[in-house]
LUMTORKE-296651 format. One record per residue: x, y, z of N, C-alpha, C in turn. Coordinates in Angstrom, 3 decimals. Layout:
N
<<X,Y,Z>,<X,Y,Z>,<X,Y,Z>>
...
end
This chain:
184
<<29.725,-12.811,-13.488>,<28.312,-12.490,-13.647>,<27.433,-13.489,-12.871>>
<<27.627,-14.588,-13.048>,<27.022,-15.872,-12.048>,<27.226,-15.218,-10.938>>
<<28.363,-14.840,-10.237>,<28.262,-14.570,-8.527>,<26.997,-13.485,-8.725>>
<<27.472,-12.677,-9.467>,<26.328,-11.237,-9.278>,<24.604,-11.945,-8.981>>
<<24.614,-12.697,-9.981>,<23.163,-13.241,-9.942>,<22.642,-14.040,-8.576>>
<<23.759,-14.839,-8.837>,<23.512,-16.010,-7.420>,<23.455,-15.119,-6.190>>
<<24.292,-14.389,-5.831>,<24.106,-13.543,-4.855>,<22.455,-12.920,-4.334>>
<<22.452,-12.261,-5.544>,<20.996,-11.784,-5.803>,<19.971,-12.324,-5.449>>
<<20.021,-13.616,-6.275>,<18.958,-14.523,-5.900>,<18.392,-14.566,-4.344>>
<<19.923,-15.210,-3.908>,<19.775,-15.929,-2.470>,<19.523,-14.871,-1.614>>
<<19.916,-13.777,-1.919>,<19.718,-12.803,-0.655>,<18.119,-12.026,-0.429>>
<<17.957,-12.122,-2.483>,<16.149,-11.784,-2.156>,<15.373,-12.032,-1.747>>
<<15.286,-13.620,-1.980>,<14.720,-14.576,-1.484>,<14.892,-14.739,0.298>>
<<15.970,-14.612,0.413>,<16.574,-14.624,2.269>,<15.892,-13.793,2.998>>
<<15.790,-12.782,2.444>,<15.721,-11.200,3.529>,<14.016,-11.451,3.450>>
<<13.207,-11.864,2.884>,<11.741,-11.420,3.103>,<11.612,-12.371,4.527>>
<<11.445,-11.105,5.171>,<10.846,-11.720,6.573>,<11.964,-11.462,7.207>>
<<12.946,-11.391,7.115>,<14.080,-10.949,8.145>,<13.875,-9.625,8.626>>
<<15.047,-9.755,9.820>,<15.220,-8.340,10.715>,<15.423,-7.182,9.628>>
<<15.783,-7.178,9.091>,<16.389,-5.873,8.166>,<14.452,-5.274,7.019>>
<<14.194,-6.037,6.762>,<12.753,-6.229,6.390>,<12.031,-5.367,6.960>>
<<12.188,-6.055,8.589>,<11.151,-5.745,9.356>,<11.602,-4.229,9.642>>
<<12.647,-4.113,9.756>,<13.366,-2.906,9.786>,<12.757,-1.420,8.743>>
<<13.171,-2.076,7.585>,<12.635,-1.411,6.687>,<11.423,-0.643,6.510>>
<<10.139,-1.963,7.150>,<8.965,-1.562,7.211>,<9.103,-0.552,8.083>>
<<9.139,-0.576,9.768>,<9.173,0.072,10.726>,<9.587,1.467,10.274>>
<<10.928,2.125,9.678>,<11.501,2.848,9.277>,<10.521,3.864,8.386>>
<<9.802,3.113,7.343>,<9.143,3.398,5.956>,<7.546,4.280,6.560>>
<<7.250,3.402,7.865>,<5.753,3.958,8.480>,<6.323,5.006,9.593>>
<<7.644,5.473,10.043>,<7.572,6.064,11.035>,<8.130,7.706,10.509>>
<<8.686,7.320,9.066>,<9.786,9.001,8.295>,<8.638,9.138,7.161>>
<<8.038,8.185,6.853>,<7.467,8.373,5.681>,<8.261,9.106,4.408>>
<<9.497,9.092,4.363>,<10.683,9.367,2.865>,<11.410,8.364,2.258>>
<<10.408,7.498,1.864>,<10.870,6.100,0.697>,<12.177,6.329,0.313>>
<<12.567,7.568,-0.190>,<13.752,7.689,-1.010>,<14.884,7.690,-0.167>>
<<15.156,8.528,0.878>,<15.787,8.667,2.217>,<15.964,7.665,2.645>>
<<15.086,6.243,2.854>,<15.220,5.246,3.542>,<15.892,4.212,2.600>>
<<16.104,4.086,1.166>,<16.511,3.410,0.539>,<17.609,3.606,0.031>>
<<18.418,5.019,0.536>,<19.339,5.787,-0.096>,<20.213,5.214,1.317>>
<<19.606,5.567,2.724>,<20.443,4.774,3.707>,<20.291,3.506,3.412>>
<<19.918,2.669,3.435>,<19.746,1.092,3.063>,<20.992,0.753,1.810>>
<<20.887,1.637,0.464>,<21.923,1.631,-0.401>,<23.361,1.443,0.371>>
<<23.677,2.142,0.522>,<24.998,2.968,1.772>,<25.480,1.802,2.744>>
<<24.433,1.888,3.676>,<24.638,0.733,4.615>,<24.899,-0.809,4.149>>
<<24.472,-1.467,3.217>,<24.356,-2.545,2.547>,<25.779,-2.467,1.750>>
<<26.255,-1.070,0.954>,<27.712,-1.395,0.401>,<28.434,-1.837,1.213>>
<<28.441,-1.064,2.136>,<29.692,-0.898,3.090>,<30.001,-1.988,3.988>>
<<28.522,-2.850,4.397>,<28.582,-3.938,4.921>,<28.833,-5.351,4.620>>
<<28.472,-5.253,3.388>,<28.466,-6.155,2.105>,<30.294,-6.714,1.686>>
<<30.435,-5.220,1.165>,<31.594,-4.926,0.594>,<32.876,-5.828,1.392>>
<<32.786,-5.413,2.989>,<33.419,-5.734,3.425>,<33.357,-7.573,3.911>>
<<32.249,-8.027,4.080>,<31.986,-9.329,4.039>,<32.534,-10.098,3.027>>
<<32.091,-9.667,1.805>,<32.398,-10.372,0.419>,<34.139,-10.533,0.290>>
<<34.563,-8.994,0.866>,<36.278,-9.246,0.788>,<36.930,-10.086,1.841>>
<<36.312,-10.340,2.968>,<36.669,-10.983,3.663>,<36.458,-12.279,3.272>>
<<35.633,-12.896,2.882>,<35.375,-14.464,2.305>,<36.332,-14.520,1.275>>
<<36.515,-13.726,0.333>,<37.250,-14.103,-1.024>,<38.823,-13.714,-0.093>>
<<39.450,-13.162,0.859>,<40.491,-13.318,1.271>,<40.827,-14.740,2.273>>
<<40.110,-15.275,2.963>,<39.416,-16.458,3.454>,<39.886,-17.466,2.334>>
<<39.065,-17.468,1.092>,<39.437,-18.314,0.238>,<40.779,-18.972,-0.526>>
<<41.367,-18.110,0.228>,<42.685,-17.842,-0.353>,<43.711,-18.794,0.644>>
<<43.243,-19.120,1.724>,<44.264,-19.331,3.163>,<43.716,-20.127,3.428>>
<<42.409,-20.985,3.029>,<41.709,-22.530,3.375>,<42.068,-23.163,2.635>>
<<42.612,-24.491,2.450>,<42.126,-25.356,1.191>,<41.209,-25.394,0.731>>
<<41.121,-26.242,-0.617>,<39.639,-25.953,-1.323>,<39.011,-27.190,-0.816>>
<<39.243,-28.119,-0.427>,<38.462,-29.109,-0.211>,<37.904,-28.759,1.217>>
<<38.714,-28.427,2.331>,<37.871,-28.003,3.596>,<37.072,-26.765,3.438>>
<<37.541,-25.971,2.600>,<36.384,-24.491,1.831>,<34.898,-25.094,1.571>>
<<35.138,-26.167,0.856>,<33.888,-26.869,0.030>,<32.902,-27.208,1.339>>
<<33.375,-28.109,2.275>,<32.644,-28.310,3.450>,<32.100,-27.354,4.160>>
<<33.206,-26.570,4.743>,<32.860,-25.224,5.354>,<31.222,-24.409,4.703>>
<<31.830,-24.347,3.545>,<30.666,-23.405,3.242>,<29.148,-24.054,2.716>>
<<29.350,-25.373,2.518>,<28.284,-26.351,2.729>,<27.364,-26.293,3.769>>
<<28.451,-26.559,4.468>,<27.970,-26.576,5.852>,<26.912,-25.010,6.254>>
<<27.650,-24.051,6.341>,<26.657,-22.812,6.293>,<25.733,-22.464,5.659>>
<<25.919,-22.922,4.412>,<24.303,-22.927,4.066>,<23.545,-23.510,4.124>>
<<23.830,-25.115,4.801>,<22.743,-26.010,5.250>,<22.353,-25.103,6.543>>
<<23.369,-24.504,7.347>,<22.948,-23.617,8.572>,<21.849,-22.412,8.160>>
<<22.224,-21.696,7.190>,<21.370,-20.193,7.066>,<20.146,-21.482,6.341>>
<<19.984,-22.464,6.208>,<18.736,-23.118,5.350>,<17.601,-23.021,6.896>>
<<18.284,-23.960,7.971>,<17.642,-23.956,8.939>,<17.149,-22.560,9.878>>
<<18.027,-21.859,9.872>,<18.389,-20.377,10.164>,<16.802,-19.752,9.947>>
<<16.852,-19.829,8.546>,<15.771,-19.512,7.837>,<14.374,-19.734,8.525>>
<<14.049,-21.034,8.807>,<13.045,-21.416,9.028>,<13.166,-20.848,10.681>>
<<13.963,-20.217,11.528>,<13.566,-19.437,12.821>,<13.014,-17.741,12.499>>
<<11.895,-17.781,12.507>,<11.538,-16.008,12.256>,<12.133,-15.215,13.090>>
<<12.523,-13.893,12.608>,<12.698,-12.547,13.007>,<11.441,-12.240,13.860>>
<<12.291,-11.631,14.777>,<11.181,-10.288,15.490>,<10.991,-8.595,15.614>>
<<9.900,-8.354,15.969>,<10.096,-6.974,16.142>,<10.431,-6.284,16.796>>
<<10.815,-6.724,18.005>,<11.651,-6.327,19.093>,<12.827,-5.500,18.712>>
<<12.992,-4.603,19.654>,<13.996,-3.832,19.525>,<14.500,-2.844,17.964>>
<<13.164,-2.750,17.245>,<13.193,-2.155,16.007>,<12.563,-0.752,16.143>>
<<11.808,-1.025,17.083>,<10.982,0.360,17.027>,<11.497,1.556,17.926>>
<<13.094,1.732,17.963>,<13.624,2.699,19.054>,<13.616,4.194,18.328>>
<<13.047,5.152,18.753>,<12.991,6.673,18.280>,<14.359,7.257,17.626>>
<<14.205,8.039,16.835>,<15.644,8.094,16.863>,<15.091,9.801,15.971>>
<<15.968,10.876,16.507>,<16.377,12.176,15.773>,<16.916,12.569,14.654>>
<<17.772,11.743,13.820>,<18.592,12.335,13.161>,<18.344,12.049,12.099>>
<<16.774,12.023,11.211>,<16.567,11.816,10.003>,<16.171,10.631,9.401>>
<<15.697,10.425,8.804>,<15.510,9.002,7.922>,<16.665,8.396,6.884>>
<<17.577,9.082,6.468>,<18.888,8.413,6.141>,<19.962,8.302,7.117>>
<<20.066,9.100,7.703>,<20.610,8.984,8.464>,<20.732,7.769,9.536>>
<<19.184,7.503,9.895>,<18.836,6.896,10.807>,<18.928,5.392,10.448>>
<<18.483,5.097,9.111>,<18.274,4.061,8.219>,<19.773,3.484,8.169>>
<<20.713,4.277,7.457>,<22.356,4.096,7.382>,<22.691,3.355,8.829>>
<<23.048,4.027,9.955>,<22.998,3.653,10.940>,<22.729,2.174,11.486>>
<<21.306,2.058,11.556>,<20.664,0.820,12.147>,<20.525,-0.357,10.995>>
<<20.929,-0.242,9.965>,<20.915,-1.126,8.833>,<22.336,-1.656,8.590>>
<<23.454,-1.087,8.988>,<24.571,-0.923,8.922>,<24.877,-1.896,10.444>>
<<24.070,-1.893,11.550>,<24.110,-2.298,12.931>,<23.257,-3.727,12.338>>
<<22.195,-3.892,12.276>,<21.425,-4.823,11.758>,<22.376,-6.027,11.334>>
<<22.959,-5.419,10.432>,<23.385,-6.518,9.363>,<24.849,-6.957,9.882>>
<<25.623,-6.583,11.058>,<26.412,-7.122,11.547>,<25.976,-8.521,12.119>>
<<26.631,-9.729,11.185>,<26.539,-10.673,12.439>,<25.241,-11.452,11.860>>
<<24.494,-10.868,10.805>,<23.505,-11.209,10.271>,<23.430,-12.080,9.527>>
<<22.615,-13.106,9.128>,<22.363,-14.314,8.050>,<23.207,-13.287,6.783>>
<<22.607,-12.668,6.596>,<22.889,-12.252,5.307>,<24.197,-11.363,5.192>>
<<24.570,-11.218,5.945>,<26.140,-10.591,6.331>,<26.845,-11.683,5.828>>
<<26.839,-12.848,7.032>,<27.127,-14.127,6.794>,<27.427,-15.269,5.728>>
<<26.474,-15.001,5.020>,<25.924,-15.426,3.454>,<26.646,-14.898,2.723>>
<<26.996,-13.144,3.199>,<27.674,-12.661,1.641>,<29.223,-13.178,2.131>>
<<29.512,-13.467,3.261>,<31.112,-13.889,3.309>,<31.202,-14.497,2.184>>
<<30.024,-15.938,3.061>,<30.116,-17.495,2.265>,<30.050,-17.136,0.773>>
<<29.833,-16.193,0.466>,<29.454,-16.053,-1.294>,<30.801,-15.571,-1.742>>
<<31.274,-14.781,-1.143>,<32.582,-14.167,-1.686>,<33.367,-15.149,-1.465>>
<<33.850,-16.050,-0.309>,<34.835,-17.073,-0.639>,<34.455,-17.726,-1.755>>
<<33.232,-18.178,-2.335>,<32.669,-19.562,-2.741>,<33.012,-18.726,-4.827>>
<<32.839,-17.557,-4.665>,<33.020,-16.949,-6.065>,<34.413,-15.936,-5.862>>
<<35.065,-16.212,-4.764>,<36.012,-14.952,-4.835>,<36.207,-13.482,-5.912>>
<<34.824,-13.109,-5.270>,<34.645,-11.617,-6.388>,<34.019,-10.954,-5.791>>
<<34.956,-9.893,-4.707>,<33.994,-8.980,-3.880>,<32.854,-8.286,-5.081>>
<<33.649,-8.019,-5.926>,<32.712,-6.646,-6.781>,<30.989,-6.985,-7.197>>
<<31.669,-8.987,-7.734>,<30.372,-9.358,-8.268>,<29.042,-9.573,-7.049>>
<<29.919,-10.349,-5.833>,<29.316,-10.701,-4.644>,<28.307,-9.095,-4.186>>
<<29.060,-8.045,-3.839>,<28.592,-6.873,-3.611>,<27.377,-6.093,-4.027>>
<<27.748,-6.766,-5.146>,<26.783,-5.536,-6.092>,<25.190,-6.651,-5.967>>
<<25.345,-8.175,-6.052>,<24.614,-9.350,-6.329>,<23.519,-9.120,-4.943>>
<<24.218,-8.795,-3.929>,<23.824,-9.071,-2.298>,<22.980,-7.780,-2.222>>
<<23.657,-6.873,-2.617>,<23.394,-5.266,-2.448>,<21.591,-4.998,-3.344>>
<<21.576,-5.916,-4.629>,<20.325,-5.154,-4.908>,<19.418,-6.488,-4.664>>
<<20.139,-7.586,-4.078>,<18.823,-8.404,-3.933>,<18.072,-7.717,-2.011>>
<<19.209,-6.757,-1.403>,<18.991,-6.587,-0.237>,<17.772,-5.122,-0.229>>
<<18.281,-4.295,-1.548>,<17.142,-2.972,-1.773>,<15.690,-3.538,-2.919>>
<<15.990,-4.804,-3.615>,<14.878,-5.625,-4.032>,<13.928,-5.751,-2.522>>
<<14.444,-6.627,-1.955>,<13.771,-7.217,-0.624>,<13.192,-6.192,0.240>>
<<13.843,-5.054,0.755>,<13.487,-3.982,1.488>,<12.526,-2.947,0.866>>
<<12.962,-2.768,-0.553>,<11.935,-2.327,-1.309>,<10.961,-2.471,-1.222>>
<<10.906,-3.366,-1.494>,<9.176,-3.808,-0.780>,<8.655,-3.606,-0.099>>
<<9.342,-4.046,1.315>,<8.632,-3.386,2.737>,<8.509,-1.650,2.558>>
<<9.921,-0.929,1.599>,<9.537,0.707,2.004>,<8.436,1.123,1.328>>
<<8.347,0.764,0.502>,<7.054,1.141,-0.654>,<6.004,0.297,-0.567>>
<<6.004,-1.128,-0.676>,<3.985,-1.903,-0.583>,<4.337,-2.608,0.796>>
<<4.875,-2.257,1.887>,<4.943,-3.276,3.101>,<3.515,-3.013,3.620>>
<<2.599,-2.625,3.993>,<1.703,-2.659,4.434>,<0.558,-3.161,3.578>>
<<0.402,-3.414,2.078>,<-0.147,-4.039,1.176>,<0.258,-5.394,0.900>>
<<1.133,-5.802,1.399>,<2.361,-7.121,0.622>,<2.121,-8.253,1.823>>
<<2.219,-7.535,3.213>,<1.839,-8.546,4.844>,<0.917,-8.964,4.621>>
<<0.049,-8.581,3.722>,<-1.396,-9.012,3.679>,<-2.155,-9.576,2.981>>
<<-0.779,-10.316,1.813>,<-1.151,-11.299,0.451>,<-0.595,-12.241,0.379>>
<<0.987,-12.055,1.592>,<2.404,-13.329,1.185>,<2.446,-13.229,2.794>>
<<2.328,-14.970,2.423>,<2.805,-15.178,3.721>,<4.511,-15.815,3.730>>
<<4.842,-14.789,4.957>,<6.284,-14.917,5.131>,<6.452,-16.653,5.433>>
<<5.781,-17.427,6.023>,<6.695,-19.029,5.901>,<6.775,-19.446,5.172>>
<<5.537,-19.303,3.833>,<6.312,-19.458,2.479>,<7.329,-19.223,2.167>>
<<7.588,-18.333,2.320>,<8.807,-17.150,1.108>,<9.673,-17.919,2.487>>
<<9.820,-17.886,3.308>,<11.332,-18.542,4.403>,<11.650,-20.547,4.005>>
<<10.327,-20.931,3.401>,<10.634,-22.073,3.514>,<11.050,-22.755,1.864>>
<<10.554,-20.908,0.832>,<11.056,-21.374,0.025>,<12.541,-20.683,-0.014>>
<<13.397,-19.772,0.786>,<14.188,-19.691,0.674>,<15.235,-20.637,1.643>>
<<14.843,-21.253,2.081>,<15.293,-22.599,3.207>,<15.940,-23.770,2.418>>
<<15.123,-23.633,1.074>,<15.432,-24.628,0.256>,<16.164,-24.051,-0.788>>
<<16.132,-22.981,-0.883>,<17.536,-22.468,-1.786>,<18.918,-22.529,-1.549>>
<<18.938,-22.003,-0.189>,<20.186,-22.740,0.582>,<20.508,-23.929,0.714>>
<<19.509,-25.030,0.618>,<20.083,-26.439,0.688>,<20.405,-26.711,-0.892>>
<<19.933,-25.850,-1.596>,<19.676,-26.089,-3.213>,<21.574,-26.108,-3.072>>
<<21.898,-24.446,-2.683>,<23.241,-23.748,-3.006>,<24.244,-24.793,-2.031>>
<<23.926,-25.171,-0.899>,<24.759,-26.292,-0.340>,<25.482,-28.009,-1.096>>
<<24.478,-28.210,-1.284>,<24.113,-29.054,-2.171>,<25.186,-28.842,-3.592>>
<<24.917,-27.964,-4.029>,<25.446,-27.522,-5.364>,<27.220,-27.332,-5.082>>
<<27.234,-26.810,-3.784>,<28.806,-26.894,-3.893>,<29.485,-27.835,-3.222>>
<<29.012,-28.982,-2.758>,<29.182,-30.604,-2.785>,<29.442,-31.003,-3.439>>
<<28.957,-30.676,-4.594>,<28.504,-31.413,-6.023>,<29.882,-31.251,-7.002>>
<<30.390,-29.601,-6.479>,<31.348,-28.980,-7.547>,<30.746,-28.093,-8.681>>
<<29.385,-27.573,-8.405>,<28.908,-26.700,-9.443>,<29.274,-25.162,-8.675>>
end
């Protein structure tokens, strides 16, 4: 249950202001079908997730635990700094035919390859070896976060400023680095 949460946390906190965000928004003003866009976002996020989280918790298995401990220290002091480089909008706004889930599934599924938060959910699944808990933890802090942009993103740009929310999630990662130094 801890992974589920921790997951959650870090990834809600992560994604405001990221590519996938910005994504979201873009997506949300161009289909106008909230539900469609969050139903691909659902989808795309298991599948990407899923497979991250199993890969870290199989990872965990074939490192020692003491070079594990560093390793994944180490990356989240990285996604801390990470953090503090903003996303752009570049290359978000490409047309696309085939629907708003469709389309959403797709480029959210592409997005998140390779992504902080791809990344993150490895580091989470080695660090709790529990795809299921990691998955599910990553998955609704990722339709929490996007949520937002599909439904109040054009109300929300215009009350929170994103270096807040990056610099307070900058420090969650050093929080979670930190913490598994420590042995918590």
């Amino acid at each position: 249950m801890q992974a589920g949460l921790e997951s959650f946390l870090l990834v809600a906190v992560s994604e405001m202001g990221d590519k996938t965000q910005l994504l979201a928004l873009v997506l949300a003003s161009r289909f106008r079908k909230p539900w469609a866009i969050m139903a691909g976002i659902l989808v795309a996020t298991i599948l990407n997730h899923a497979l991250a989280s199993w890969i870290g918790v199989h990872l965990a298995h074939f490192v020692p635990a003491d070079i594990m401990k560093w390793v994944l220290a180490f990356t989240f002091f990285t996604f801390a700094g990470w953090l503090l480089i903003p996303d752009s909008e570049e290359d978000l706004k490409e047309r696309s035919h085939h629907g708003a889930f469709l389309t959403t599934l797709v480029t959210f599924f592409l997005a998140e390859m390779g992504d902080k938060t791809q990344i993150a959910t490895l580091a989470l699944g080695a660090k709790f070896k529990s795809t299921l808990w990691v998955t599910m933890g990553t998955t609704m802090g990722m339709l929490v976060a996007d949520g937002l942009a599909v439904f109040f993103g054009d109300e929300l740009t215009k009350r929170i400023s994103l270096k807040w929310v990056h610099r307070i999630a900058c420090a969650l990662f050093v929080a979670f680095g930190i913490a598994i130094l420590l042995g918590f």
